[in-house]
C-alpha positions in Angstrom: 62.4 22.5 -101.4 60.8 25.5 -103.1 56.9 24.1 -101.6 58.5 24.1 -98.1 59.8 28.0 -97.9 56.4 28.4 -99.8 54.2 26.5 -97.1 56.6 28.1 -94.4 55.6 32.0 -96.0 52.4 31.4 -95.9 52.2 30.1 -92.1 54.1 32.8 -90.9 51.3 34.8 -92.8 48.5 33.8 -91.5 49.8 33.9 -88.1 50.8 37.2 -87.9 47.5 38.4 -89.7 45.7 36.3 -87.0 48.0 38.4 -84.3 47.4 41.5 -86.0 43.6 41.0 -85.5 43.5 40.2 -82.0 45.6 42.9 -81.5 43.3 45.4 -83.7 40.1 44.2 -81.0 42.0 44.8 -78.4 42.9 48.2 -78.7 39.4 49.0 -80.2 37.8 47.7 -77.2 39.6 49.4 -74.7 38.3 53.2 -74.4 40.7 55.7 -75.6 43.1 58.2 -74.0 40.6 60.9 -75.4 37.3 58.8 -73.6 39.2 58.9 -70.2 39.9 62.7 -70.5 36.3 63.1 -71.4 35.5 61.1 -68.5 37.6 62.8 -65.9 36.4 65.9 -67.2 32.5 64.8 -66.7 33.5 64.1 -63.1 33.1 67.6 -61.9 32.7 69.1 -58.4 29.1 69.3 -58.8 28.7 66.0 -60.1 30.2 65.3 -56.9 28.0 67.1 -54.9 24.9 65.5 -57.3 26.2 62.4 -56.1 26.5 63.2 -52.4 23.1 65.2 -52.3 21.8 62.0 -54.0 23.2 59.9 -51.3 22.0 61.6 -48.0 18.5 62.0 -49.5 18.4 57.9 -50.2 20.0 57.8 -46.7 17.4 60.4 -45.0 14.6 58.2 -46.5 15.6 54.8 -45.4 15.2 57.0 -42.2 12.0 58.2 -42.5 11.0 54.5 -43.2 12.4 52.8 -40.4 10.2 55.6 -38.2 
């Protein structure tokens, strides 16, 4: 009776270890509440205009191709 609780312990062990890990990679993979304030903070006004300025000059060359 003893080898059965024992067996039992030990499987209920290992399974929540095994949860406990996936749950560890999970969280670790996923960027943080601090990385997405970083981020939104990066995404300023003039990277905004960077971007658009970026844009119409790609688009104002395709122009001057096609011509």
């Amino acid at each position: 009776m003893s080898h059965y609780h024992f067996s039992t312990i030990v499987s209920v062990i290992i399974v929540l270890v095994i949860n406990l890990t996936c749950a560890l990679t999970l969280l670790s993979s996923s960027p943080s509440i601090k990385d997405k304030l970083l981020m939104k903070k990066n995404d300023t006004s003039l990277h905004t205009y960077q971007r658009a300025s970026a844009h119409v000059n790609k688009m104002r060359n395709i122009t001057a191709l096609a011509h």
